[in-house]
N, C-alpha and C positions, 0 to 999 in steps of 0.2 A: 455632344455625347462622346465625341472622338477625343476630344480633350481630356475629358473624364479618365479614360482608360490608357490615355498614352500617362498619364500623375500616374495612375497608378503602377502601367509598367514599369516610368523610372524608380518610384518608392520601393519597387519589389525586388528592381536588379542592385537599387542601393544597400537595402537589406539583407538579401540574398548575396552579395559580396562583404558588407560590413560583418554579417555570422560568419563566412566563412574564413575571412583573413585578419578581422580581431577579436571576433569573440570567441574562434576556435568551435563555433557550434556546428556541426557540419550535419543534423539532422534538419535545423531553422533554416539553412541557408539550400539546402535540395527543395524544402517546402516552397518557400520564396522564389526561386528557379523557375519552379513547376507551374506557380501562378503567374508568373512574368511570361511564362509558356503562353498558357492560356489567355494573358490580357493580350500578347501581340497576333494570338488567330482572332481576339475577338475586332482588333482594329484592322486585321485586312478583311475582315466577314464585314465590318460596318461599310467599311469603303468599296464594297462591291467586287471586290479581287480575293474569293476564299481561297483557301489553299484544300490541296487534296484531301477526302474523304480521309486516307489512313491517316494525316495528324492528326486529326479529329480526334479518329477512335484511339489513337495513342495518349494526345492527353487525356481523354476520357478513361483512359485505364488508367496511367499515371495517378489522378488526380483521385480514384479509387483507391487504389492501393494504399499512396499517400494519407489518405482521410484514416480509412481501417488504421492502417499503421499508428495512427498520432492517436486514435481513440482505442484502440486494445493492447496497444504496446509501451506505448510513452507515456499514455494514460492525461495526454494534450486534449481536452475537449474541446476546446475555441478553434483549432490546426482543424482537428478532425473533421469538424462540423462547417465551417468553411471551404474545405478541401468537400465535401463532398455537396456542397451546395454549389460550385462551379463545376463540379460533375455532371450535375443534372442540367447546368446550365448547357456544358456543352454535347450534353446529348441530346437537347432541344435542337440546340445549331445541329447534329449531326440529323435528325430528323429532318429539319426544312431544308436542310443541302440535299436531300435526297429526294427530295418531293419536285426541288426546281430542275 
């Protein structure tokens, strides 16, 4: 499972670097950023080492923000709707951090 999400943080910091220094996109590459954020709390949450409750709620806002933004401003449905489906992921993790 660790595997899974360390692929996806490289694909994301690849992406999130290849937008911002050749495709000049610089809203793809804060999105990409943002979930490379969230795949590296979810691989120290799986390895048993969380990190503090406030990254949590940080990318959990982030990734709020981010979503609305790609779906009311950009008018990105695929951004938005992914950005806000690791929202809720990560307010699941901020929930069971809280309970242990």
């Amino acid at each position: 499972m660790v595997i899974f999400y360390v692929v996806f943080l490289v694909i994301s910091l690849f992406f999130g670097i290849h937008s911002l220094l050749v495709s000049k996109d610089e809203i793809s590459a804060v999105h990409m950023f943002i979930l490379s954020l969230y795949f590296l709390l979810t691989i120290y949450e799986i390895n048993g080492k969380p990190f503090h409750l406030r990254y949590y709620y940080l990318v959990l806002w982030l990734l709020i923000i981010n979503g609305l933004f790609h779906l009311f401003f950009i008018q990105s449905i695929f951004y938005g709707i992914i950005s806000l489906l690791f929202a809720f992921s990560a307010w699941q993790s901020i929930k069971r951090l809280r309970l242990s």
